[in-house]
N, C-alpha and C positions, 0 to 999 in steps of 0.2 A: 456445432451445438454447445451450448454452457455447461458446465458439469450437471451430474444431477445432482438434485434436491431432496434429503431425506427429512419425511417429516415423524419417524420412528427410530429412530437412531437404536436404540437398544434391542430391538425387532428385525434391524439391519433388511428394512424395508423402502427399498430407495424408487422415488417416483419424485416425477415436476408438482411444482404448486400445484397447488387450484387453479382454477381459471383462466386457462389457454383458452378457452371460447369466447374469451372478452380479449383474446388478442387482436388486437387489429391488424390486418392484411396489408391493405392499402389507406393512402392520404387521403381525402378530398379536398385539402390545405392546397391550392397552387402555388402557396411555397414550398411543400414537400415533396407533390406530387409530382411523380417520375426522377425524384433522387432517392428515394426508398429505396429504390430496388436496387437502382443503379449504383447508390454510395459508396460500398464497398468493392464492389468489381471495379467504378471508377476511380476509387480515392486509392486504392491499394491494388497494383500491378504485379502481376508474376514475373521475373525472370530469372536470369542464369543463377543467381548467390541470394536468389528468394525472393519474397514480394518486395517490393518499393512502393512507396508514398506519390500518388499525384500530388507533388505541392503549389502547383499551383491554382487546382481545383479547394485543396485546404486556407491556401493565402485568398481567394474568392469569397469562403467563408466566412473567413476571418475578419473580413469588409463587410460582410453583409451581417451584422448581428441577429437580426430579425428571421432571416432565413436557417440562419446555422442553432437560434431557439428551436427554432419549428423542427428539424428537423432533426436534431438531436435529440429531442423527448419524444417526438413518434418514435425513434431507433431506440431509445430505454424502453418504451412501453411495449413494443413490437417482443424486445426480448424477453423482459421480465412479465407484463402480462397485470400492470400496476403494483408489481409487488415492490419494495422496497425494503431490504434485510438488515442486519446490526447484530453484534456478538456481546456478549459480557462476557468480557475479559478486565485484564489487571495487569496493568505495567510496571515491573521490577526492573529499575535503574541502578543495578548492582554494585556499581562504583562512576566515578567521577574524576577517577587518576586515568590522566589521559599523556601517550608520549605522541601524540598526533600535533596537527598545527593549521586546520581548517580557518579560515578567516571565517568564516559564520557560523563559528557553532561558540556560543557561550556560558556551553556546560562542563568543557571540560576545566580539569585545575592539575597542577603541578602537585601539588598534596594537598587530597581528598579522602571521600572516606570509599570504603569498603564495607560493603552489609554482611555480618556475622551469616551464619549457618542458620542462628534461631532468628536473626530479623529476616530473612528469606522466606523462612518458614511459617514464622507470623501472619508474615504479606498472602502466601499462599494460601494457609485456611483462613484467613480473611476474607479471600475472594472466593473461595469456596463456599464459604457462609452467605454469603450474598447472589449465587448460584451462577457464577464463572466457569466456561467451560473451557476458558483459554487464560495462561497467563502469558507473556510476552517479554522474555528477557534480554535487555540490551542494556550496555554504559561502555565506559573510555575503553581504549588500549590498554588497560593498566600491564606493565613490564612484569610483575610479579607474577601476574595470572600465566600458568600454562593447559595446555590442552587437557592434563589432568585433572587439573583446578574448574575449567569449563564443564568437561562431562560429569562430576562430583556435584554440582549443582544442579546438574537434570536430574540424578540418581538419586539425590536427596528427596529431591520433590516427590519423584514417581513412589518413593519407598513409601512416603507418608498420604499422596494422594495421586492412584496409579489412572485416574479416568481423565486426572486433568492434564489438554493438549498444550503443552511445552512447543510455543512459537519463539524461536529463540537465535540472538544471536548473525550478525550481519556480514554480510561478504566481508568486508572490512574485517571483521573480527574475528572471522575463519581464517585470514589471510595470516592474520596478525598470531593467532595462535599455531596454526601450522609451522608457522616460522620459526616461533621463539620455543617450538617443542623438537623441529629437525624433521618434520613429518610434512609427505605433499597433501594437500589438500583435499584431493579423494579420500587419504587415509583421516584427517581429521574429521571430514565428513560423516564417516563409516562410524570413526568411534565414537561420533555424536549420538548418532543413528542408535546405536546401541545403550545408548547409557541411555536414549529417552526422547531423544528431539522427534519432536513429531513435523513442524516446519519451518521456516524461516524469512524474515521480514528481509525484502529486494532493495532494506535503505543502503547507504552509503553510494547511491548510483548521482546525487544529485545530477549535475547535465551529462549525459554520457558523449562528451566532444571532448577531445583533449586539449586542447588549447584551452577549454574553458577553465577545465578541472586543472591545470597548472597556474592559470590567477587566483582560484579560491581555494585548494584544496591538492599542493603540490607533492606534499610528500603520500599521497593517498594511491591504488589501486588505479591504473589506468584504465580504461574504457575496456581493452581486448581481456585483462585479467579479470575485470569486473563481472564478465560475459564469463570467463572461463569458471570463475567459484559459482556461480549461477549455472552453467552448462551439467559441470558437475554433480551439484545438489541435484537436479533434475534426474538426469542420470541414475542418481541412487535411489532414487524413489520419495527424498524430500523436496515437496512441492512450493513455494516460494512467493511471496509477495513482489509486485514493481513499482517503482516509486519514481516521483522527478522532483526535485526541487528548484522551482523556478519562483522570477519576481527580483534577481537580481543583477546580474551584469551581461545574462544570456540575450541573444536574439530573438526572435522569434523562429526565425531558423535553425538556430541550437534546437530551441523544443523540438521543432518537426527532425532533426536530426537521431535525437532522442528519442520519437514513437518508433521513426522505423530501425532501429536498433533491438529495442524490445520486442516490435512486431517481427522481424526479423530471427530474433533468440525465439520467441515464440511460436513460431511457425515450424521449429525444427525440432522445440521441445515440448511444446504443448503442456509447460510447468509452473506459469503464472496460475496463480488464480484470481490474481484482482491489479488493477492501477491506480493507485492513491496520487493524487497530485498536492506538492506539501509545501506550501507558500512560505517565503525566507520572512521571516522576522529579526529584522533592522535592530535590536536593541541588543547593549552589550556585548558588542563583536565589532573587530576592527572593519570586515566589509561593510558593514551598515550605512557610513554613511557614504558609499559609492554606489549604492544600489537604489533601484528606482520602483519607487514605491506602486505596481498594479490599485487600480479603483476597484469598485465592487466590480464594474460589467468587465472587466479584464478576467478576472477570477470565474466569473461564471462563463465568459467565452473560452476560455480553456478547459474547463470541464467540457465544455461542449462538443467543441473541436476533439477534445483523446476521444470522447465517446462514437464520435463518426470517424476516425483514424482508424479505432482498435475496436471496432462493433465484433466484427465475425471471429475475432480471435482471442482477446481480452474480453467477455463478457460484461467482467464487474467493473465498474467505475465507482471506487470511491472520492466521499469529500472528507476530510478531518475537521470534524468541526472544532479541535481545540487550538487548530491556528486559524479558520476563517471565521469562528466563532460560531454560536449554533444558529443563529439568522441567517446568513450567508451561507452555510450549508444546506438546510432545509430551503433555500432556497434554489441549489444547486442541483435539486431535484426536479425542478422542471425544467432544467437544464441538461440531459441525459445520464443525472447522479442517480445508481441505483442503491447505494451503501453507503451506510451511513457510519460504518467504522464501530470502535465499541466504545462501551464502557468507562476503559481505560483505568479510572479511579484512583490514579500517579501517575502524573507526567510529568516530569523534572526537566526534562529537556527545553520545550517547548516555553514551560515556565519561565527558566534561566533566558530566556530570549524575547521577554516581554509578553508573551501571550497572556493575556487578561479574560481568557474563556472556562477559568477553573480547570479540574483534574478529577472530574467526573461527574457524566450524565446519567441518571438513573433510565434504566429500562422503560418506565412511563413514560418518562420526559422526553428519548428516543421517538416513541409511538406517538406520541403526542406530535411533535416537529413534523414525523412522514404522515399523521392522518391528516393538520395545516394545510398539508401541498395538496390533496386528492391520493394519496397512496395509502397504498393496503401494508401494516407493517408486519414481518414478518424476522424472529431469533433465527440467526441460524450458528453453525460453529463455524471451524477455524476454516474448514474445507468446502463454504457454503452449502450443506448440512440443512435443511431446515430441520429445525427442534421445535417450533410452534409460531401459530400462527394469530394466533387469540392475546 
């Protein structure tokens, strides 16, 4: 079952949407019908070291566009019940001084800047003012920062605004602080935990294959430690976003290599709460021009495909509409997209790498996109949460 759904937060009165009696049961699609049921018992197998992937029942889909439509949005609508969700939140990219060496990321710099205390803090009741219930804090490696330096900035926040959820902070950047403070990464964890972190974004996973992650991303966390600062968090009670970044020198079997990793982490930790799939943008970065550019129906058959992969386990499927743009997301929705991501209102990363979909969609504009497709929208927070529905 998906988490639940609170639509009183402050009432700490926790219930499903509305409208489980407009869930649909069964297909009468005879392209759905009789994979509904079966999708996930056939797609994902039990054995010794956990479920596994039918992949050749997913390489089937993957061929049949038209079937793996159909039946990926019956599986969204089945779970969610037409609802479609979205957060307002606000991305704080703290620095830009990166000692990393990712061939695709075109945000980092050898000497950059660093956001003061009071530009932190600006950003915060900024998006507080505009009624943010998440803000989301990520940027480079920088060598300076230590662990002390990290939880100082959740502390700050919480002092001045103690409701708002601190998503913060990436395996990569645990790893990276753990390190340069002497400390294991359970204990970084912990003194995050304390000074404020409420959860933490599953980026830095781009393909979790090692071979892959040595052509684009060598000096980075390997796949097993990947799992393991992800196991961890889980562990301590902070819940965690999953991510793929594909569209570049991967397989298609790397991807499927990738769900059942996650599904796999998932099945033992039950500490995702959502799969954003986060498409490479080719601009400004030495992998670009080795990377082979997905069409729109590539982009929308991978949503499709995690959503019947990861249905019974990963509930959420998000799209980022600020790399597929908000057309191709909203349309990603009748594709088995149930989330529509937030806010945002700064994203320097995505920017740095050509994205041309701006750095924030107002709450309207959200509702507006999911009411376009047939979807009912619905706020919710960081821990899908509903907060309103209207």
């Amino acid at each position: 079952m998906p988490p639940p759904l609170c639509t009183d937060l402050s009432a700490g009165q926790v219930h499903f949407l509305p409208g489980p009696k407009d869930q649909p049961k069964k297909s009468s699609d005879p392209l759905v019908s009789g994979w509904a049921d079966l999708s996930v018992s056939a797609v994902v197998e039990d054995g010794e070291i956990g479920p596994s992937l039918d992949r050749d029942m997913l390489r089937m889909l993957w061929g049949r566009p038209l079937q793996l439509f159909r039946l990926a949005g019956f599986m969204a609508r089945q779970r969610g019940a037409g609802w479609v969700t979205y957060v307002v939140n606000r991305n704080i990219n703290f620095t830009d001084i990166c000692v990393g060496s990712c061939s695709f990321c075109a945000f980092r710099k050898d000497v950059g800047y660093r956001l003061s205390d009071s530009d932190i803090l600006s950003r915060v009741e900024e998006a507080e003012d505009l009624g943010a219930t998440e803000v989301c804090l990520q940027g480079g490696l920088n060598p300076d920062l230590s662990l002390e330096d990290y939880c100082r900035m959740l502390e700050l926040i919480k002092e001045g605004h103690p409701a708002m959820h601190l998503h913060a902070y990436s395996p990569m950047e645990v790893w990276h602080m753990a390190r340069s403070s002497g400390v294991s990464v359970k204990e970084a964890i912990a003194d995050l935990k304390s000074a404020g972190l409420g959860s933490m974004p599953g980026t830095a996973a781009e393909i979790l294959v090692d071979r892959v992650r040595q052509e684009i991303c060598p000096g980075k966390l390997s796949v097993s430690e990947w799992c393991s600062v992800i196991r961890t968090a889980h562990k301590l009670g902070i819940r965690t976003t999953s991510t793929m970044l594909y569209g570049h020198i991967e397989s298609l079997e790397d991807r499927l290599t990738h769900l059942e990793v996650l599904l796999r982490l998932q099945a033992e930790t039950g500490g995702f709460t959502e799969f954003v799939l986060l498409p490479f943008l080719p601009e400004n970065c030495s992998l670009g021009p080795m990377a082979r550019k997905p069409d729109i129906l590539e982009h929308l058959k991978m949503h499709a495909l995690s959503r019947v992969a990861l249905h019974n386990y990963i509930p959420n499927i998000q799209a980022s509409w600020v790399k597929l743009g908000p057309e191709v997301a909203g349309a990603a929705i009748e594709w088995g997209v149930n989330d529509m991501g937030g806010t945002l209102m700064e994203e320097n990363i995505s920017r740095s790498a050509g994205s041309t979909s701006g750095q924030y969609l107002s709450p309207s504009q959200i509702r507006a996109i999911i009411a376009a497709h047939g979807r009912k929208p619905a706020q919710r927070d960081t821990l899908y949460r509903v907060i309103k529905t209207s």
